[in-house]
Backbone bond lengths (Angstrom), bond angles and torsions (degrees), N, CA, C in turn:
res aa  C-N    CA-C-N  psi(-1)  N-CA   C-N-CA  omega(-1)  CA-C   N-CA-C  phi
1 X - - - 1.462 - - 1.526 109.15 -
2 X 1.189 115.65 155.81 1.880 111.13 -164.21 1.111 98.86 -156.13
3 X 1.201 120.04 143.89 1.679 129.88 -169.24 1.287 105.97 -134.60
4 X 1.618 126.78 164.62 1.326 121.13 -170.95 1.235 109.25 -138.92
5 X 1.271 102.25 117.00 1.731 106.55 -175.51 1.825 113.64 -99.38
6 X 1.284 97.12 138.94 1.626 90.22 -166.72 1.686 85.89 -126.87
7 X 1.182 123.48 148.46 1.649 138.64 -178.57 1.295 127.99 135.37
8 X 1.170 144.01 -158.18 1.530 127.78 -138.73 1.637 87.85 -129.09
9 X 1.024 99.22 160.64 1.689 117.03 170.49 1.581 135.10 -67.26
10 X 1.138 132.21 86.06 1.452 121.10 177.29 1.329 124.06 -111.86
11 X 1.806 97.33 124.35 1.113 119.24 -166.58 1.581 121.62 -53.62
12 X 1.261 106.00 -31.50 1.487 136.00 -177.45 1.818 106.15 -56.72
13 X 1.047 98.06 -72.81 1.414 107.58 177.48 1.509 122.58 137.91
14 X 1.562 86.00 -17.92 1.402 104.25 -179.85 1.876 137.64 -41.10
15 X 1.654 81.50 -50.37 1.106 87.60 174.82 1.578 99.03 -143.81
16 X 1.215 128.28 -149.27 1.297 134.68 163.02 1.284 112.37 91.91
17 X 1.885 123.70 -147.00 1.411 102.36 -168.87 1.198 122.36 -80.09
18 X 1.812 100.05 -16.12 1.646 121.28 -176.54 1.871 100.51 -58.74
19 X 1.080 111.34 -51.76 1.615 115.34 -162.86 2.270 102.81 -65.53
20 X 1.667 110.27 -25.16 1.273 105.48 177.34 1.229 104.63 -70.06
21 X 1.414 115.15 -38.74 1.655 109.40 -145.50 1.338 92.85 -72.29
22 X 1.482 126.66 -44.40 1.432 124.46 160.98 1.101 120.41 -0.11
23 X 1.582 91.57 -98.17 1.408 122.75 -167.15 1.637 106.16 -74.38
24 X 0.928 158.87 20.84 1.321 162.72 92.49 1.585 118.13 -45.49
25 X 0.976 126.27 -27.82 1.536 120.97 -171.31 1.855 93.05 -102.24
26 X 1.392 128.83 -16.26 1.531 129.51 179.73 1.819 80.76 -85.51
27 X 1.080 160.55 -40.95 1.434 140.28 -151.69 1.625 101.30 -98.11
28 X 1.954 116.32 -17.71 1.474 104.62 172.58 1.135 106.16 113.82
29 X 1.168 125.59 19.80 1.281 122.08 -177.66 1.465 95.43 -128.24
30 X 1.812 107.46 -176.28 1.567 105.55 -175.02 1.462 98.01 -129.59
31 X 1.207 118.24 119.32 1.371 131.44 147.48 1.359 138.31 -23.70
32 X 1.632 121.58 96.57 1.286 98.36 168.72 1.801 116.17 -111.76
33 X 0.745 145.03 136.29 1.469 139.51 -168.10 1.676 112.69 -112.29
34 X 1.470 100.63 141.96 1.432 123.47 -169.93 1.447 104.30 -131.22
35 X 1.789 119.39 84.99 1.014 113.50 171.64 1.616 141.59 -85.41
36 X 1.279 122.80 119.50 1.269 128.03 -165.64 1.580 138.63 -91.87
37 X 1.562 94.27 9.29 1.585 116.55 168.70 1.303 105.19 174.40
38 X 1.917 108.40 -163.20 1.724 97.77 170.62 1.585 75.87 -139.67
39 X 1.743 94.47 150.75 1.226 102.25 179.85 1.903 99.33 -115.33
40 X 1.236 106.42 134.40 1.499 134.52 170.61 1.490 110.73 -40.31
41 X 1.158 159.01 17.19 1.291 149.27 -92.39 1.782 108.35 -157.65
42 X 1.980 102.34 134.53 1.758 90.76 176.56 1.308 88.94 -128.43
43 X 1.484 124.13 -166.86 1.201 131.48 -153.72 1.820 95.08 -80.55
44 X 1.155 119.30 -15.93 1.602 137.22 -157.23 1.811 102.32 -90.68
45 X 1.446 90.10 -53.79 1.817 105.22 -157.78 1.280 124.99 -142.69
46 X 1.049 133.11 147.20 1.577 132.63 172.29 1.468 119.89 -96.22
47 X 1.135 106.64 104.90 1.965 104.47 -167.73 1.231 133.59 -71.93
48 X 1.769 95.08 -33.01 1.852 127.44 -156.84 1.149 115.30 -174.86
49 X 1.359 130.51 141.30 1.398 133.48 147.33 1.271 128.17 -119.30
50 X 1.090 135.31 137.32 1.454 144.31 -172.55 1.269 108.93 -104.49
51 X 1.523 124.39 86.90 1.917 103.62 171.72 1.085 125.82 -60.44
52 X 1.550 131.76 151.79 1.281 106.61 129.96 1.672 149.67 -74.51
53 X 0.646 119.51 -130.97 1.437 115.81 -153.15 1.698 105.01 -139.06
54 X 1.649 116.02 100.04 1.107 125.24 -172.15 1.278 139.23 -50.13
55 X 1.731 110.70 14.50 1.322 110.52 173.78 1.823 79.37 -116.46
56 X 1.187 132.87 -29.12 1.966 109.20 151.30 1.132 135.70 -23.92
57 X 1.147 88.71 -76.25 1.567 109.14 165.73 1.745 126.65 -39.09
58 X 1.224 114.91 -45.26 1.708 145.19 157.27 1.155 109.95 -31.51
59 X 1.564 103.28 -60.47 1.674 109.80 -168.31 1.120 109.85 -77.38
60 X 1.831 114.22 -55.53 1.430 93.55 174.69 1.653 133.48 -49.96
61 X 0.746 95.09 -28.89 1.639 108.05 -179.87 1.485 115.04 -49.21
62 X 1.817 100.93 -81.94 1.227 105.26 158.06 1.784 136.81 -15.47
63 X 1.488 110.57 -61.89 1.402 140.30 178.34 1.535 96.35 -32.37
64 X 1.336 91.69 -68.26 1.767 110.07 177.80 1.697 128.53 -56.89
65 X 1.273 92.71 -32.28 1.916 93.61 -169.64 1.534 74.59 -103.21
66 X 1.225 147.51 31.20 1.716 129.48 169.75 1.513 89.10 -122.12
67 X 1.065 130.57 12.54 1.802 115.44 -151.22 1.695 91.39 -158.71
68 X 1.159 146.66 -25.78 1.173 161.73 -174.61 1.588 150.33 -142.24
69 X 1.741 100.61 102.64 1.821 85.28 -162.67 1.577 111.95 -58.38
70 X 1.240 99.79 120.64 1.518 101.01 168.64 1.457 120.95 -101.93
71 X 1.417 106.66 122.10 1.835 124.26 -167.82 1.414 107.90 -68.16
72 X 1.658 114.32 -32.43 1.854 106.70 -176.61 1.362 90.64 -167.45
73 X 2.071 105.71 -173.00 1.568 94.06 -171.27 1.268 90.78 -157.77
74 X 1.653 117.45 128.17 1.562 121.42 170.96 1.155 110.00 -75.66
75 X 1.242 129.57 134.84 1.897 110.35 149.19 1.770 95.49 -117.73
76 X 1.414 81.69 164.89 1.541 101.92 -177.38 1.850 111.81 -128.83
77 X 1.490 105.74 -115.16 1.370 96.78 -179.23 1.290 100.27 -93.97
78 X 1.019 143.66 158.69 1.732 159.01 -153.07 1.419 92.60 -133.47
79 X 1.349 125.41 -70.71 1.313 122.93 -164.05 1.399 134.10 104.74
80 X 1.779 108.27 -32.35 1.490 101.20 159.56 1.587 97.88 -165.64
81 X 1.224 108.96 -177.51 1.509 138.40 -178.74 1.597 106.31 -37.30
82 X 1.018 113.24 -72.12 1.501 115.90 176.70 1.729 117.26 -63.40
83 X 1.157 114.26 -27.12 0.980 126.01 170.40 1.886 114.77 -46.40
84 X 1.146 92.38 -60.18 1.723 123.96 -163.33 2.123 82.45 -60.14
85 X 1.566 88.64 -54.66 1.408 82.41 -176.28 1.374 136.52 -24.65
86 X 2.159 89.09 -76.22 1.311 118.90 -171.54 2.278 119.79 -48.80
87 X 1.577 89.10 -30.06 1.620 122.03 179.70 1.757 91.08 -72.46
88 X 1.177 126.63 -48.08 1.686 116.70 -173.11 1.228 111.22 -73.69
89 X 1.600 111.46 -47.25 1.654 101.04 162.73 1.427 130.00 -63.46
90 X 1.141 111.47 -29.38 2.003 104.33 174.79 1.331 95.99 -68.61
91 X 1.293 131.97 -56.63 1.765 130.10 -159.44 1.478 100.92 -62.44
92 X 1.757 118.79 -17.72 1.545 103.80 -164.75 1.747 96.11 -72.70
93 X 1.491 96.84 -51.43 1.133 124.06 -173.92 1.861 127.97 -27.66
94 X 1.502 90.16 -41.08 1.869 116.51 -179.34 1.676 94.64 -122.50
95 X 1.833 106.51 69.72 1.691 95.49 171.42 1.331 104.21 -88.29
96 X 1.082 140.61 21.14 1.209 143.34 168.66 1.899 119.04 -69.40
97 X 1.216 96.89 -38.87 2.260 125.93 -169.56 1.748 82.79 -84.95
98 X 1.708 87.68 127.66 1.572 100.34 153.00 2.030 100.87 -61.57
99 X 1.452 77.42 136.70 1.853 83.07 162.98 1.782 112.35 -121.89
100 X 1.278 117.22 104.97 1.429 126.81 -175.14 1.881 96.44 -75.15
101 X 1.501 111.03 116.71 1.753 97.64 167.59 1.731 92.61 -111.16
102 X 1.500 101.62 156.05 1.681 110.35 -178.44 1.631 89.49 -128.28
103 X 1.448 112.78 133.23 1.984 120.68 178.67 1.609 80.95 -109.52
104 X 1.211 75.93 106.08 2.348 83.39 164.89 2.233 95.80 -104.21
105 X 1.763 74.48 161.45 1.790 73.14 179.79 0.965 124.02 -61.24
106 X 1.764 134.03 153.71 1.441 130.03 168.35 1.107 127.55 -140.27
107 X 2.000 98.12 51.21 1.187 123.07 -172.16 1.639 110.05 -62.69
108 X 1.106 134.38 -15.88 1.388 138.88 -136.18 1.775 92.80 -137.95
109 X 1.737 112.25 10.88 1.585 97.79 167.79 1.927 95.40 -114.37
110 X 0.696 89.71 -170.40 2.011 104.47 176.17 1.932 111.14 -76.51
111 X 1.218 103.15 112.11 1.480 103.39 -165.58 1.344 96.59 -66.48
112 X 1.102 141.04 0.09 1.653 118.12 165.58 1.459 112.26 -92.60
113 X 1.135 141.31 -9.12 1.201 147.98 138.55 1.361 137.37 -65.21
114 X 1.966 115.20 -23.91 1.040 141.14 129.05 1.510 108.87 -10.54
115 X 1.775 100.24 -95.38 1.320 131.19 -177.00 1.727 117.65 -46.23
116 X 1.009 110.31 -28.39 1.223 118.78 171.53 1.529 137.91 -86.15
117 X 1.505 110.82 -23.81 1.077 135.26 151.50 1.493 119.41 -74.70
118 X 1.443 129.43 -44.70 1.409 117.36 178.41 1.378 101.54 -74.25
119 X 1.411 135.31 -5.28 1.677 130.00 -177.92 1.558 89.38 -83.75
120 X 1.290 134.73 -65.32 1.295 116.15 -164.12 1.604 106.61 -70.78
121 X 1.194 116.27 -35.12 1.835 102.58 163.65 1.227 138.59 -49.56
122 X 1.401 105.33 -14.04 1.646 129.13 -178.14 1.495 99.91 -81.56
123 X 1.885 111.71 -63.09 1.290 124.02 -175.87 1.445 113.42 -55.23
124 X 1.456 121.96 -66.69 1.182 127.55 -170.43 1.717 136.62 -88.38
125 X 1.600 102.58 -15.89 1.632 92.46 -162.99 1.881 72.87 -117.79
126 X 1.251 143.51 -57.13 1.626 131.32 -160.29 1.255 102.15 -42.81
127 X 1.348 153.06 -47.71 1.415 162.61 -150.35 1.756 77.76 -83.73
128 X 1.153 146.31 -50.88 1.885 109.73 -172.27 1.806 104.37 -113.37
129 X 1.540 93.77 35.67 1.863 93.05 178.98 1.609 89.03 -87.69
130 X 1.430 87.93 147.69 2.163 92.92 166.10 1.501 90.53 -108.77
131 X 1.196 153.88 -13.25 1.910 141.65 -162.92 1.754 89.50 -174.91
132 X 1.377 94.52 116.78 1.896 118.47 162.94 0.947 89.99 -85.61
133 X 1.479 114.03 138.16 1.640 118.64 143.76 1.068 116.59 -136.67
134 X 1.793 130.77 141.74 1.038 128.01 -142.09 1.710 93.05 177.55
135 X 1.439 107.52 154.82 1.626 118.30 174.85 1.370 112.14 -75.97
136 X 1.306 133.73 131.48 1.451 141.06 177.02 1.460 105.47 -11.56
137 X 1.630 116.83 -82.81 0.979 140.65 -157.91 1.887 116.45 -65.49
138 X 1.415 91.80 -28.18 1.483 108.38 169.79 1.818 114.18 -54.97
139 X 1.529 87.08 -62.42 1.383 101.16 -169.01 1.737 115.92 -78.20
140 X 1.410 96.99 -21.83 1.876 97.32 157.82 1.220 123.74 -51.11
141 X 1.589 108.05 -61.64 1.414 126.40 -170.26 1.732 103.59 -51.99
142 X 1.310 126.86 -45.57 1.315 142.71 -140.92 1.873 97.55 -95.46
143 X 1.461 96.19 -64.63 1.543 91.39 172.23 1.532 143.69 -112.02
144 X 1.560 98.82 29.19 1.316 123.62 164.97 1.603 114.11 -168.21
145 X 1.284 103.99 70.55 1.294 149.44 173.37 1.593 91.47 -34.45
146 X 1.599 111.15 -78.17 1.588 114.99 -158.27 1.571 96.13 -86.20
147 X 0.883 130.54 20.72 1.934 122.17 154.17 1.308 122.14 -70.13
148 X 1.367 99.32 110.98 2.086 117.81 -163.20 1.804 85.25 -65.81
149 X 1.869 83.58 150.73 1.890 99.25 -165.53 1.525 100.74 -71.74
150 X 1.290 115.82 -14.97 1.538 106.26 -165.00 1.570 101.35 -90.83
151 X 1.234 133.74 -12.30 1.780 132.74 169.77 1.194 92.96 -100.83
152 X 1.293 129.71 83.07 2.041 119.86 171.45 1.682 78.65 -69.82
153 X 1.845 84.61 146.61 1.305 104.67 178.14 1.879 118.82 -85.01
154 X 1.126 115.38 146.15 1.627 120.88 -169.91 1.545 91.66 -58.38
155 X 1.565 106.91 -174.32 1.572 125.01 158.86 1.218 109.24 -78.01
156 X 1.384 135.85 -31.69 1.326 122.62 -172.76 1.512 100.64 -96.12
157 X 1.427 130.51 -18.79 1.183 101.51 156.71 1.650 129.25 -65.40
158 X 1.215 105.98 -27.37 2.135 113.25 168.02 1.093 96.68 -49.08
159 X 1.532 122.52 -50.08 1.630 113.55 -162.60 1.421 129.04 -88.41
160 X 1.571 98.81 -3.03 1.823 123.88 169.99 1.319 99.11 -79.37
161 X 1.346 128.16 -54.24 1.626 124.87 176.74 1.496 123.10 -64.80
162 X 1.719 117.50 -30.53 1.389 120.43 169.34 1.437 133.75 -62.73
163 X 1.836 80.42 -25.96 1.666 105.14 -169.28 1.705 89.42 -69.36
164 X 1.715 118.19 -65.69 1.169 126.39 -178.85 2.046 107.55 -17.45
165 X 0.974 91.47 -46.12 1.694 98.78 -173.88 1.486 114.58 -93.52
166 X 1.111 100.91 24.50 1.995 110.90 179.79 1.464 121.83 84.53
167 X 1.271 112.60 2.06 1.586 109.15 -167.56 1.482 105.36 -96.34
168 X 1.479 121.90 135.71 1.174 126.22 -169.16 1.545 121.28 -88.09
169 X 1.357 105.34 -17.34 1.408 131.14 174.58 1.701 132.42 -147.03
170 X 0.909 94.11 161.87 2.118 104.95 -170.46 1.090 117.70 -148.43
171 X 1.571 120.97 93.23 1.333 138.12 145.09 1.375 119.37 -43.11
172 X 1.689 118.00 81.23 1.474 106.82 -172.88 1.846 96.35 -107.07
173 X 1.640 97.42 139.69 1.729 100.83 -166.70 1.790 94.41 -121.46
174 X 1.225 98.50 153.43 1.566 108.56 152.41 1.842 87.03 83.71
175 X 1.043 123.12 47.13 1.961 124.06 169.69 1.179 94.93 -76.43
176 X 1.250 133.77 152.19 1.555 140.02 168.72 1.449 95.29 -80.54
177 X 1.759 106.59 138.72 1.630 103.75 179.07 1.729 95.19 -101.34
178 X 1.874 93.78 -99.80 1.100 126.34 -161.52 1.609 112.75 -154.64
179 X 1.483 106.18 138.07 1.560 106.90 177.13 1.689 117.77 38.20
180 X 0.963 97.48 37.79 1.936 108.80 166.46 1.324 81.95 96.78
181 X 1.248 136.88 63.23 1.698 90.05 161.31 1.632 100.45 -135.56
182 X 1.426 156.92 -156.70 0.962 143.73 113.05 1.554 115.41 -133.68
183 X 1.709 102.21 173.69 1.470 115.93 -163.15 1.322 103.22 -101.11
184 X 1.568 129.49 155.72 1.681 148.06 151.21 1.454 94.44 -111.18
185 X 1.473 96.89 131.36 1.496 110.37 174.85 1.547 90.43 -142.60
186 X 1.760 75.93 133.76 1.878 95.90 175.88 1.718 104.18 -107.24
187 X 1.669 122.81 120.74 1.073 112.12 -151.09 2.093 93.28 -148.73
188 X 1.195 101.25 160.47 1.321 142.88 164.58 0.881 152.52 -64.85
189 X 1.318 169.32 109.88 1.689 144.08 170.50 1.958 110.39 -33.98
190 X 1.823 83.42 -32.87 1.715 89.78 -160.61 1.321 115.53 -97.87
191 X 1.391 110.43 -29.45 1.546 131.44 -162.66 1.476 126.40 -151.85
192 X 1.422 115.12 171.66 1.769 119.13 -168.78 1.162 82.69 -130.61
193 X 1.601 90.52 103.45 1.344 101.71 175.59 2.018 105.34 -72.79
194 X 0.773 122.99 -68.36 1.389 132.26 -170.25 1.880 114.68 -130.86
195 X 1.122 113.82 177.26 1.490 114.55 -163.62 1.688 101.16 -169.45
196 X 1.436 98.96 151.57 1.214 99.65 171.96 1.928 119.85 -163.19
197 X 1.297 100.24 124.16 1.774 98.62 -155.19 1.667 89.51 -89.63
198 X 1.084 117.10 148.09 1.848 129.27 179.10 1.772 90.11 -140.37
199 X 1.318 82.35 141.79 2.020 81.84 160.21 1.245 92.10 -107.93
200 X 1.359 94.04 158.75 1.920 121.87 161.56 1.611 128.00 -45.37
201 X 1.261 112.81 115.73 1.600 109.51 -174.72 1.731 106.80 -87.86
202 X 1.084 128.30 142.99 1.514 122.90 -162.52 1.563 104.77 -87.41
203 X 1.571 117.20 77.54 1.535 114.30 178.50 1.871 76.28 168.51
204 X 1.542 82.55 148.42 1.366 94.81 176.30 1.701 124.10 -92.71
205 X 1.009 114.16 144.83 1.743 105.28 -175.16 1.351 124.43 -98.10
206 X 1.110 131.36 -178.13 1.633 124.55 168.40 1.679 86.74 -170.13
207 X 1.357 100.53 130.82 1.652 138.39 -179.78 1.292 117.55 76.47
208 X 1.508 102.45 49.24 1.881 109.59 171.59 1.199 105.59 -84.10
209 X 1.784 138.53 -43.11 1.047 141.99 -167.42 1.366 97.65 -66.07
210 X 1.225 139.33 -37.11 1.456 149.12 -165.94 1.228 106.78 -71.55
211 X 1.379 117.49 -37.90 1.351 134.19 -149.05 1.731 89.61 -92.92
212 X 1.381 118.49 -52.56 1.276 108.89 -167.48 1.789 108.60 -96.26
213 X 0.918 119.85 -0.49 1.717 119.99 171.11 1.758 97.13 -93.70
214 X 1.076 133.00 -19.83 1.213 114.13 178.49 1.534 118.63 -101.87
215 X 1.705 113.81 -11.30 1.656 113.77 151.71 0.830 94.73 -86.20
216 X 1.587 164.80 -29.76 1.626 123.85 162.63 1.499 135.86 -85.02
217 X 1.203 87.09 14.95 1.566 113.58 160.20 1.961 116.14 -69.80
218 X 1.515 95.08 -60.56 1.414 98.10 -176.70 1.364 114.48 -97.96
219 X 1.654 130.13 -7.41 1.298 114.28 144.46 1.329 128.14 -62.36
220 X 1.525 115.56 -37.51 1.598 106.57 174.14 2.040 117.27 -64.61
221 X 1.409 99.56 -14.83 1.941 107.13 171.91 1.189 99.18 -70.52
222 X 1.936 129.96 -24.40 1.239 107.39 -176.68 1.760 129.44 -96.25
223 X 1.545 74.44 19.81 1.783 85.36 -167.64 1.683 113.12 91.95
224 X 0.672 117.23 -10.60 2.011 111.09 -170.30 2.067 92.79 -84.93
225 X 1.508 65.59 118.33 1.842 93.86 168.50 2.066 103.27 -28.24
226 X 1.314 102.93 122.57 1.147 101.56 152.91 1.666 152.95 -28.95
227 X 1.281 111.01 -51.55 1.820 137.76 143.45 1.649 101.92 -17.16
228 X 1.820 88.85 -76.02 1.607 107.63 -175.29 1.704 132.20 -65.38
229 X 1.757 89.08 -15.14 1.362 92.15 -155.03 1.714 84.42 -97.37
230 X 1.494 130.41 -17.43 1.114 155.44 -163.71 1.741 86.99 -69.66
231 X 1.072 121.69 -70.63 1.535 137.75 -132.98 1.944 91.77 -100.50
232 X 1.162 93.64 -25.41 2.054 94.29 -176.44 1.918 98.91 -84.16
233 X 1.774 109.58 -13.19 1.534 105.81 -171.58 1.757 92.62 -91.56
234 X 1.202 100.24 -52.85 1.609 91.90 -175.90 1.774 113.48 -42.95
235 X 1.700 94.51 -56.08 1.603 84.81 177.95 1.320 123.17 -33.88
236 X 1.482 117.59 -68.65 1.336 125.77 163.25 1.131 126.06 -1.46
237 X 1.889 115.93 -59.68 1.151 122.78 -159.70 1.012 90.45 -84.67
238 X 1.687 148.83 -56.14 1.113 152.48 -165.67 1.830 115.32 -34.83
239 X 1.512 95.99 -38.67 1.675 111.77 -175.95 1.380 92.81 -74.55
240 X 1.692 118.86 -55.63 1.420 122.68 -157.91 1.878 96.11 -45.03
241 X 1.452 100.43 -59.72 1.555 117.75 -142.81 2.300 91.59 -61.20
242 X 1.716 115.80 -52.48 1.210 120.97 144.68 1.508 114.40 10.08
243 X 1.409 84.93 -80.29 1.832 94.76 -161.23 1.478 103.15 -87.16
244 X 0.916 147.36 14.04 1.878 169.91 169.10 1.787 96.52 -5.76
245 X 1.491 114.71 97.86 1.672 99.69 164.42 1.952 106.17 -90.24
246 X 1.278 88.89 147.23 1.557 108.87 160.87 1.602 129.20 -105.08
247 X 1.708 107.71 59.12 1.309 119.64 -170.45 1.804 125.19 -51.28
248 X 1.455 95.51 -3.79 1.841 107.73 -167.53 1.501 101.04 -156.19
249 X 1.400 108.78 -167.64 1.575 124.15 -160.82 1.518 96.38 -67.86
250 X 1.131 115.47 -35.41 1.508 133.34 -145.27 1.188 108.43 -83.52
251 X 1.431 139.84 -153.94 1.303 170.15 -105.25 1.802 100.86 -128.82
252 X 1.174 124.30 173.31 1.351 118.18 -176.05 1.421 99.50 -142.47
253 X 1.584 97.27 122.41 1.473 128.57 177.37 1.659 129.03 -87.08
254 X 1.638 96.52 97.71 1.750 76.74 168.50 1.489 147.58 27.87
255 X 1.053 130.66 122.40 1.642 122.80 173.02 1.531 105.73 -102.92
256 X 1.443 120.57 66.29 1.521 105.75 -166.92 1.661 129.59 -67.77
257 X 1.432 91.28 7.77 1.263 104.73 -167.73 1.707 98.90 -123.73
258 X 1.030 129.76 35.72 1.479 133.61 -178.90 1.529 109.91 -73.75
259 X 1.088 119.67 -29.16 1.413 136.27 161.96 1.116 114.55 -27.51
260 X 1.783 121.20 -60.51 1.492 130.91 -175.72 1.564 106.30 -86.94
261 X 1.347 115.22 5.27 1.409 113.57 169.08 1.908 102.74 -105.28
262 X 0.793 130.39 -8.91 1.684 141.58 160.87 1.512 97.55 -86.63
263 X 1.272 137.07 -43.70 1.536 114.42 -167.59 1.940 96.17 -66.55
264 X 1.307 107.63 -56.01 1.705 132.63 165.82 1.642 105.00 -19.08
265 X 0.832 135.37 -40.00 1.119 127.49 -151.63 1.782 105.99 -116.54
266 X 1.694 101.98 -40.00 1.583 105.15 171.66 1.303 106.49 -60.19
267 X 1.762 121.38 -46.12 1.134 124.98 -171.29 1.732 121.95 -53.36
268 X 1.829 100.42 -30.38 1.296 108.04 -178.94 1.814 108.15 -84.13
269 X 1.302 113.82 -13.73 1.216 126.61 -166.42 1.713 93.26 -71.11
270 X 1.258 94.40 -71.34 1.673 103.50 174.44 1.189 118.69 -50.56
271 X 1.213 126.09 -41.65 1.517 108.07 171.13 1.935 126.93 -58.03
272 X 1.307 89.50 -26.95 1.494 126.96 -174.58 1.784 108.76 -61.29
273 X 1.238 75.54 -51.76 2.009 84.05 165.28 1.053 136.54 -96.33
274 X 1.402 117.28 -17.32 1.413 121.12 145.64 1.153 115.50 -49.67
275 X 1.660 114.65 -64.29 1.700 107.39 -177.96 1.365 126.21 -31.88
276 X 1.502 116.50 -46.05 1.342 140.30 -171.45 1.893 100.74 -75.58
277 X 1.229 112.30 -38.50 1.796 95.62 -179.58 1.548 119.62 -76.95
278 X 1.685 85.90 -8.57 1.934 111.68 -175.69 2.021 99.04 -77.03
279 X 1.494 89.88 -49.13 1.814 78.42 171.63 1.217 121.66 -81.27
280 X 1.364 110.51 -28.89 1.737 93.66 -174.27 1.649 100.04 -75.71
281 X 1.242 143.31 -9.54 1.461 143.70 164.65 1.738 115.03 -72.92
282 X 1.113 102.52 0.80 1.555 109.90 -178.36 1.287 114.63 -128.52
283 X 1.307 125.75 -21.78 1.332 151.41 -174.90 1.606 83.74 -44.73
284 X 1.868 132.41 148.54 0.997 146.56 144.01 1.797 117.19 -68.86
285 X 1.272 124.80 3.22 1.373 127.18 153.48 1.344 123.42 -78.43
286 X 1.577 113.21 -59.88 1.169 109.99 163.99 1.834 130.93 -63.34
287 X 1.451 118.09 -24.96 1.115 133.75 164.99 1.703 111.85 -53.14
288 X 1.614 114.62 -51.30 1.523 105.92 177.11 1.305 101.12 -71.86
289 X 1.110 133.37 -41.74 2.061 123.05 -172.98 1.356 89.52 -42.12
C-alpha cells in the first residue's frame, strides 16, 4: 500500500517529508514523497522557504501516480499559489484517494502571502479535501474569522464552516480540556464522530500535527474505517509525543520511530533471560541436586 506525501522539505527533521515518511512507514505503508520547496528551518524556528516551481512539483507527482497505485494523499505546506493549484488539479484528477490536508502555522512567513495563500486554499484545494486537520485555534481564526472570543466556537461548528467549503470532515486538535489535558475531535457538519483526551507533556513540541495527519493518512490507504483509523493515529501520536527526542537547542520532536526502540529493548530483555536460565542451569548448586 503507498501513500503520497506532497509538502516542503525540513531540514530539521521536525516536520516535513522526513517526519511523513516516518510516520507512514510506522502504520505499514510505503512512502512516496513530492517535495514542494525547502524550508530554512531548526528545531526552535522557521527562517525561510524556498519553493519550488509548480511545474516541479507536477512532474514529480505525475512520475508517481503514472508508476504507482496510490491508496490516499497527504498534503502539507505547498508553499505558493501555483503550488495550491498544481495539488487541486492532481487531487481533482484521482477523486477516488482519500486526500488528508494538515494547515500547520505560518506565523513566521509574511502575512500578505499568508493571506493569500489560505484564499486560494479555501478556493481550490478544501472542495477535494475528505479530513482538515489543523489546531483548534488555527482553524477558528481561519474559518470563522468573525466568531466573538467569548462563544469559542465548538468542533462541529469548524466542521459546519469546512463543510461550507466542501470538506466532509475536521480533525480539530489541541481544544483546551481540563487539568492539563487537551481534546482531538474528529467531527462533521452533523456529528462527533470520535474524540480523544491526551494530557499535556511538560516541553513544547513541533511536528505533532505532521505526525498525526500523516498516520491517518496511511491508515485510511489501508482501508480501516476513519472513526478507527482516527483514534489508532492519535494513539500513535500519543506514544510518538511519550518518547519526545530533543535533538537541538529547540523544541522536542516526536519519536516516530519508538516502536524499534520497544522491539530493542524486548529483544535485549530476552536475551537477558536467557542468559540468566543459562546460569542458573550451570550454577554448581543446581548441578550437585
Amino acid at each position: 500500500v503507498s501513500v503520497l506525501s506532497i509538502k516542503a522539505n525540513d531540514p530539521s527533521g521536525a516536520g516535513g517529508i522526513g517526519c511523513d515518511s516516518q510516520a507512514i512507514a510506522s502504520m505499514g505503508a510505503h512512502p512516496c514523497t513530492v517535495v514542494t520547496g525547502a524550508l530554512v528551518r531548526d528545531t526552535l524556528d522557521t527562517l525561510e522557504f524556498y519553493p519550488l516551481s509548480d511545474d516541479a512539483v507536477q512532474q514529480q507527482a505525475l512520475a508517481v501516480l503514472q508508476d504507482i497505485p496510490i491508496r490516499a494523499i497527504k498534503l502539507g505546506f505547498l508553499g505558493s499559489i501555483e503550488n495550491i493549484r498544481v495539488c487541486a488539479e492532481l487531487t481533482n484528477d484521482y477523486p477516488e484517494l482519500p486526500v488528508v490536508a494538515y494547515l500547520s502555522g505560518m506565523a513566521w512567513w509574511d502575512s500578505d502571502l499568508i493571506d493569500d495563500y489560505l484564499d486560494a486554499y479555501q478556493e481550490l484545494l478544501l472542495p477535494q479535501t475528505t479530513v482538515l486537520v489543523g489546531a483548534y485555534g488555527l482553524l477558528w481564526r481561519w474559518l470563522l474569522p468573525e466568531q466573538a472570543t467569548a462563544h469559542p466556537p465548538t468542533p462541529r461548528d469548524i466542521a459546519k464552516a469546512a463543510g461550507e467549503k466542501g470538506v466532509p470532515f475536521v480533525l480539530v486538535t489541541g481544544i483546551p480540556s481540563h487539568n492539563q489535558h487537551v481534546e482531538n475531535v474528529l467531527a462533521s457538519a452533523d456529528t462527533i464522530y470520535g474524540s480523544g483526551e491526551f494530557e499535556l507533556f511538560e516541553t513544547e513540541f513541533i511536528g505533532a500535527g505532521d505526525t498525526l495527519s500523516a498516520a491517518l493518512t496511511a491508515l485510511l490507504a489501508t482501508d480501516v474505517p476513519l472513526s478507527d483509523a482516527t483514534a489508532e493515529a492519535m494513539t500513535y501520536l500519543d506514544k510518538c509525543l511519550e518518547g519526545g527526542l530533543r535533538p537541538g537547542m529547540g523544541k522536542t520532536i516526536p519519536d516516530r520511530l519508538f516502536w524499534v526502540q520497544a522491539d530493542d529493548d524486548e529483544e535485549d530483555d530476552g536475551e537477558a533471560d536467557g542468559e540468566d536460565a543459562d546460569a542458573e542451569n550451570d550454577s554448581p548448586q543446581r548441578g550437585g541436586d
